[in-house]
C-alpha positions as CSV (number, residue, x, y, z in Angstrom):
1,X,81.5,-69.6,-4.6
2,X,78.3,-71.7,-4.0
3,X,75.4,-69.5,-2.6
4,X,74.1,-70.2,0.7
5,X,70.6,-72.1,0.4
6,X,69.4,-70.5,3.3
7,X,70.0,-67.2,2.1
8,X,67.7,-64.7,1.2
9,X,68.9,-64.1,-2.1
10,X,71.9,-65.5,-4.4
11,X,72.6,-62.2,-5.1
12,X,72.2,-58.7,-3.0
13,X,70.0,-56.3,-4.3
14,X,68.7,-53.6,-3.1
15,X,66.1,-54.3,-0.5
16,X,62.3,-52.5,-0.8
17,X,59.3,-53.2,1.0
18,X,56.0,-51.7,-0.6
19,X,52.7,-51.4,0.9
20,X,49.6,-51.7,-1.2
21,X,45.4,-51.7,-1.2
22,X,42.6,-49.8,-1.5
23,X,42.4,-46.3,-1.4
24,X,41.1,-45.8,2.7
25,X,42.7,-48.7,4.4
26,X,45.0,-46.8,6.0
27,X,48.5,-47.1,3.6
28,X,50.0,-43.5,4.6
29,X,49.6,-44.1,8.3
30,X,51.1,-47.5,8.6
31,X,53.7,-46.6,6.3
32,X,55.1,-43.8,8.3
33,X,54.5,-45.9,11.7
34,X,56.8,-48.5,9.6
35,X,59.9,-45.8,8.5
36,X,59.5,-44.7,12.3
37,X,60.4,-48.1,13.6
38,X,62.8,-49.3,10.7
39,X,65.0,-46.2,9.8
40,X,62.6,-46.0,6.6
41,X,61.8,-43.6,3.5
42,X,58.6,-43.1,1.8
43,X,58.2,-43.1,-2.3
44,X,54.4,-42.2,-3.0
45,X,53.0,-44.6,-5.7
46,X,50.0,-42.7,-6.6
47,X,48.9,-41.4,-10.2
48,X,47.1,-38.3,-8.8
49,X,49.3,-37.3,-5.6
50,X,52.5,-36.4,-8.0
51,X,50.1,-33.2,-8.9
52,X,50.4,-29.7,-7.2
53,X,47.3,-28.4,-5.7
54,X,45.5,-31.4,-5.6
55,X,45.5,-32.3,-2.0
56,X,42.2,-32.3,-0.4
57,X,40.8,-34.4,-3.1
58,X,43.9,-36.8,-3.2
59,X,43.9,-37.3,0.4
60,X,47.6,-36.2,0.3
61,X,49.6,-36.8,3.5
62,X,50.1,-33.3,5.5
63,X,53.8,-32.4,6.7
64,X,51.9,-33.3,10.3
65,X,50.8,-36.4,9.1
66,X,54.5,-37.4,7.7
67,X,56.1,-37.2,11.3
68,X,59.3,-35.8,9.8
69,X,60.2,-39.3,7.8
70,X,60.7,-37.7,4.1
71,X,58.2,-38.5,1.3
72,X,59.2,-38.5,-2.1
73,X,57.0,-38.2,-5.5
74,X,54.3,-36.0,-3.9
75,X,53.5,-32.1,-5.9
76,X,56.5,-33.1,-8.5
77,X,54.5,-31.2,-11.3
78,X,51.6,-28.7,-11.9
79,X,48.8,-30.5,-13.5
80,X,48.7,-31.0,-17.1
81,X,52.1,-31.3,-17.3
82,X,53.5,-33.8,-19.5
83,X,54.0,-37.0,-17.1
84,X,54.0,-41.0,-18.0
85,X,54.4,-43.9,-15.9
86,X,57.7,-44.6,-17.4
87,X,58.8,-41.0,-16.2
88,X,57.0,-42.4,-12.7
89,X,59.0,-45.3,-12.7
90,X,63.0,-43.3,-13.4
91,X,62.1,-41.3,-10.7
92,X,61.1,-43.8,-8.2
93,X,63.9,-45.6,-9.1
94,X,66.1,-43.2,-8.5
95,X,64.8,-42.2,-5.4
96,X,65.1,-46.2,-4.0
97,X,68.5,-46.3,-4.9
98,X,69.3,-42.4,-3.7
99,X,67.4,-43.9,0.0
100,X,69.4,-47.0,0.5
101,X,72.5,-45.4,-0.8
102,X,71.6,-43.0,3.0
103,X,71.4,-46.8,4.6
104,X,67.9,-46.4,5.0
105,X,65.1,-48.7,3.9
106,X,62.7,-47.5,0.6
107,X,59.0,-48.3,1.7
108,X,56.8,-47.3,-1.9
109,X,53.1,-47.0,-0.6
110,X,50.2,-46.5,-2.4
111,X,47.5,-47.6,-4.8
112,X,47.7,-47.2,-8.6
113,X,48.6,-50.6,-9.4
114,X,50.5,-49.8,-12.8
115,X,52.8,-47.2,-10.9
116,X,53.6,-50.0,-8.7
117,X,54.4,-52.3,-10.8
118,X,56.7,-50.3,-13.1
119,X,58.8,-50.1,-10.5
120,X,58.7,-53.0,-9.1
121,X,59.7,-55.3,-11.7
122,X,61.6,-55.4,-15.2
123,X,59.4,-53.4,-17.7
124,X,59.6,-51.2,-20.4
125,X,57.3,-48.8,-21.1
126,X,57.0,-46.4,-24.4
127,X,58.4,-42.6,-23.3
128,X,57.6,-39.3,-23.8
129,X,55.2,-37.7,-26.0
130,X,55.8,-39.9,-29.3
131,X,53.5,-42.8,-27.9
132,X,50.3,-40.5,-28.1
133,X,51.1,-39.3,-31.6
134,X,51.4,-42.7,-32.4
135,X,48.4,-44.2,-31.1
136,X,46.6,-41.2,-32.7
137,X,48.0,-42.3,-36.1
138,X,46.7,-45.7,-35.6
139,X,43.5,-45.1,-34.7
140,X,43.1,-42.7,-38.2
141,X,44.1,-45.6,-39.8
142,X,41.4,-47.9,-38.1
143,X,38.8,-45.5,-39.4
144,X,40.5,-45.2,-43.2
145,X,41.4,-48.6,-43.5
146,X,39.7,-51.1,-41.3
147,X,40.7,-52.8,-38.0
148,X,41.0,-56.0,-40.4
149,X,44.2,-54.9,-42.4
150,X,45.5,-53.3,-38.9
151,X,45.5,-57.1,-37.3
152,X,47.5,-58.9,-40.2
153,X,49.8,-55.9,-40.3
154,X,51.0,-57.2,-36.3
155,X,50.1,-60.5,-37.5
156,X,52.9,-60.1,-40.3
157,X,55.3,-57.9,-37.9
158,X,55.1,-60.2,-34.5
159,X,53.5,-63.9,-35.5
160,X,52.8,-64.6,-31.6
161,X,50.6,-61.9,-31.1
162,X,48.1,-63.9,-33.1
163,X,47.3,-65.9,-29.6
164,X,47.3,-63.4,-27.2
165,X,45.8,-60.6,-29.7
166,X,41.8,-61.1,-30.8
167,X,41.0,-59.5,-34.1
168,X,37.9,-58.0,-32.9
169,X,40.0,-56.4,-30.1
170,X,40.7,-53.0,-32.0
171,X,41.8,-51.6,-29.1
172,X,44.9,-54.4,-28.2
173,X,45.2,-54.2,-32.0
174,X,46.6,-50.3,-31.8
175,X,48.0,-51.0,-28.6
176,X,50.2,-53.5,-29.7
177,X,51.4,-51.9,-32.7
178,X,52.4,-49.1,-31.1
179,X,54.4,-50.8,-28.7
180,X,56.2,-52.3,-31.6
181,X,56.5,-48.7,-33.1
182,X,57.8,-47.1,-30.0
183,X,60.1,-50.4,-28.5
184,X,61.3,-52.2,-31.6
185,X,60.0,-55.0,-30.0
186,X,57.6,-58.1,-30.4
187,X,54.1,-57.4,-28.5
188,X,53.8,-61.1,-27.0
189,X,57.7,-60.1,-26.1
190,X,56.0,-57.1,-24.0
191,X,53.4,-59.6,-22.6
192,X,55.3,-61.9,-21.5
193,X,57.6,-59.6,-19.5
194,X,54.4,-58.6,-17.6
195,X,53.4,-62.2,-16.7
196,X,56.7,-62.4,-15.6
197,X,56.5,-61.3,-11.5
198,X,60.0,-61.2,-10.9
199,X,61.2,-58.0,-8.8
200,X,63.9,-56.0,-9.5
201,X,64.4,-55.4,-6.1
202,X,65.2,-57.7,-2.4
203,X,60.8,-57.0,-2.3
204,X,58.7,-57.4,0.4
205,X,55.2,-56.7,-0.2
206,X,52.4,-56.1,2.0
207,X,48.2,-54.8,1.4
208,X,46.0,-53.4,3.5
209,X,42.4,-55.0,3.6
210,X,39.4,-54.5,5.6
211,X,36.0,-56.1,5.5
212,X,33.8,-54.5,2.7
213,X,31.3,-52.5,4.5
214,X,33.5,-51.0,6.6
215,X,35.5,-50.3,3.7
216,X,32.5,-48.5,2.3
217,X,31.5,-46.7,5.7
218,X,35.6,-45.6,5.3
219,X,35.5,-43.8,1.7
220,X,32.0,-42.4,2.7
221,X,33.4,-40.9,5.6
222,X,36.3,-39.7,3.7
223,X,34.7,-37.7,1.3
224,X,32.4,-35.9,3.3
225,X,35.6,-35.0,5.2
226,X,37.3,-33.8,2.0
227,X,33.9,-31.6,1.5
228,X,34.2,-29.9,5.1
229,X,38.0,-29.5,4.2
230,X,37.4,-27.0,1.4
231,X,37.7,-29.7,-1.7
232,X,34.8,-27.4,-3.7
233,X,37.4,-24.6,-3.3
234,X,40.6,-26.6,-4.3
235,X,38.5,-27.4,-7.7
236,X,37.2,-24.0,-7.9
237,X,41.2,-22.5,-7.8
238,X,42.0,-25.7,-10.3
239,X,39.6,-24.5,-12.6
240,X,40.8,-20.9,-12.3
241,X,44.0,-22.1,-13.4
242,X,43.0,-23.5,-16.6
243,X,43.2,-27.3,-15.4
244,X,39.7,-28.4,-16.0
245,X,40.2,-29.9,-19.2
246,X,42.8,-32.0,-17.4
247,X,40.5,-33.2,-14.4
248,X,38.1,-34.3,-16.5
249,X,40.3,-36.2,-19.0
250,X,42.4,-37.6,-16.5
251,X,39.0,-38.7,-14.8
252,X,40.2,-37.1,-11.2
253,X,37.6,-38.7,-8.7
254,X,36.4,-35.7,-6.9
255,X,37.4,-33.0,-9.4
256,X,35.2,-34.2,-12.0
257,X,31.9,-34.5,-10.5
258,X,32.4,-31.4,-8.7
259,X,33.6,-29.5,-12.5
260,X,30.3,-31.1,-13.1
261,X,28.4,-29.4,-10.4
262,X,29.9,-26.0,-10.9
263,X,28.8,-26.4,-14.6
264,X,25.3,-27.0,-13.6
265,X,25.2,-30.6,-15.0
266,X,24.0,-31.2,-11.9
267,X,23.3,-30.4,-8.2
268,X,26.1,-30.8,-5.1
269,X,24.4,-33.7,-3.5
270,X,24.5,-35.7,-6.7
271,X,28.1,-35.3,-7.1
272,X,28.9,-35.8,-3.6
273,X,27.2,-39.4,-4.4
274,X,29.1,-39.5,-7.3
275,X,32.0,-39.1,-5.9
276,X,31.6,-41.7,-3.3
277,X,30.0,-44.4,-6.0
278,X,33.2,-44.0,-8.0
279,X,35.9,-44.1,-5.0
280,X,34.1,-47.5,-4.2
281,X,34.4,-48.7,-7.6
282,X,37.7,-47.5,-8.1
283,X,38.5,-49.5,-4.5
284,X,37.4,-52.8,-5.9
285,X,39.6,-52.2,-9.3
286,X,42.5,-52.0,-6.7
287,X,41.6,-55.0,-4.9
288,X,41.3,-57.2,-8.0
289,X,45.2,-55.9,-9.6
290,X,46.6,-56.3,-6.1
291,X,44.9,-59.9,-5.7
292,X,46.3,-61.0,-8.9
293,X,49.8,-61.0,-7.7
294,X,50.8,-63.5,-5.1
295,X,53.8,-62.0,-3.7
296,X,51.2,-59.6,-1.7
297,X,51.2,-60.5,2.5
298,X,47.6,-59.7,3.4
299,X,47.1,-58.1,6.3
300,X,43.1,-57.4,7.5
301,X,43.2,-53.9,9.3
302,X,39.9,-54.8,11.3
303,X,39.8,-53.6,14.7
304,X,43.7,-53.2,14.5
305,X,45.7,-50.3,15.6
306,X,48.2,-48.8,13.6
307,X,51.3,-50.1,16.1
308,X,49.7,-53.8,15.8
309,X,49.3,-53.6,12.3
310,X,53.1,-52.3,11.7
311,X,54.2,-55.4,14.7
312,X,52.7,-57.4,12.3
313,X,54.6,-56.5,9.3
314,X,57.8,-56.3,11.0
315,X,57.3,-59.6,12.7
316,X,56.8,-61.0,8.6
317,X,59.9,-59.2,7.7
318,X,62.0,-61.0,10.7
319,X,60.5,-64.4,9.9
320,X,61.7,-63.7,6.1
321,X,65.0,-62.4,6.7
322,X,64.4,-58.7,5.7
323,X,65.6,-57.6,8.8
């Protein structure tokens, strides 16, 4: 049977609408107005919000704030505990399929780009522990033998790297060996399936934007709120735990400056700043990955309300056959 033309897809899958940006647009807010209005569920895609404990400095969404729609991938594990984006992206997966299996709508929302994307589309990514040990091999072999005999062993193993790989780049070098080592497959293989920006899913993609000043004012405002809130305490009860080592590895915005404080390293106002200079820099870091892919609808939050701002995206997902 000959597919429609005016169809949506040739083929059903599973539909999924994800909502992306900056951190401080405004993502958890429209999100929820969105499952309100569409019989929706949230998936968090956020690196540091899968961690128990860490909620002031995280700006994790309160049971208030979630207006009873259920949230998924939020305090799965204890920090420290052993998690990778390809674990991220089984579990997000199953909890899209679990969702429309209900006859509800999956909305992912947030903004750590690779967390997105592992979802989103068809990639494989190295699991479990063994990538670490491997990487840690390689780089012992850098120092012992010399990036130099490193590049013409993936030169030998995956001839195509040679254009995409520079033989200066030590770290590419490791990273694409142990890709091999962990997949059983070619590097330029691996890179081509990430130029490739074919969902998995029926996706419709939306980010949050907002002028950059008041963007700035926004993640100012938001960390002197997470001060008032008690975020010196929720790093002091961290540290308690024996999770400092993890903050700052992990390079927690907000947990490391203030581990630094607490250390004496140096005084609360300077990490304060810190903390703000860093959310700002991390915010432009989101912009640019979430820029580079064209299937995002823009949406400028300016002066908009939350219920214009979700009229707007359901007006888009109408127009494109969504719903």
């Amino acid at each position: 049977m000959t597919p429609n033309p005016g169809s949506r897809t040739p083929y059903p899958k599973t539909k999924l609408i994800a909502i992306v940006g900056p951190t401080a647009t405004g993502k958890s807010n429209v999100a929820v107005e969105l499952a309100k209005r569409i019989g929706g569920e949230i998936i968090s895609a956020d690196s540091m919000q899968v961690y128990k404990g860490m909620n002031i400095g995280t700006a994790k969404i309160t049971p208030e704030e979630m207006q009873g729609i259920p949230h998924y991938l939020i305090d799965v594990i204890d920090p420290a505990e052993a998690f990778s984006v390809a674990e991220y992206q089984r579990l997000a997966r199953q909890e899209i399929s679990g969702i429309a299996a209900r006859g509800k709508i999956p909305i992912l929302v947030g903004g750590t780009g690779l967390y997105v994307r592992s979802v989103i589309d068809k990639l494989e990514f190295p699991t479990g522990e063994t990538a670490s040990k491997v990487r840690r091999q390689l780089e012992e072999r850098v120092e012992k033998e010399g990036a130099e005999t490193l590049y013409k062993e993936l030169v030998g193993k995956d001839p195509a790297a040679a254009d995409i790989v520079h033989p200066n780049n030590v770290r590419r070098i490791i990273r694409a060996l142990e890709v091999i080592e962990l997949t059983g497959k070619p590097f330029s293989e691996f890179h081509r399936e990430w130029a490739n920006r074919e969902s998995i899913y029926d996706l419709e993609m939306f980010g949050l934007t907002m002028d950059r000043e008041f963007l700035r004012r926004r993640i100012n405002e938001r960390v002197d709120k997470m001060v008032s809130a008690g975020l010196l305490d929720e790093v002091k009860d961290l540290v308690a735990h024996d999770y400092e080592g993890f903050l700052t590895s992990q390079q927690a915005i907000g947990y490391k400056e203030l581990i630094g404080y607490l250390k004496g390293e140096e005084s609360f106002g300077e990490a304060i700043e810190n903390i703000k200079a860093r959310t700002r820099q991390y915010a432009k870091r989101q912009l640019t990955w979430f820029r580079a892919d064209p299937r995002v609808k823009w949406i400028d939050v300016d002066g908009k309300s939350i219920g214009k701002l979700v009229s707007n995206i359901i007006d888009k997902l109408k127009k494109d056959g969504f719903i």
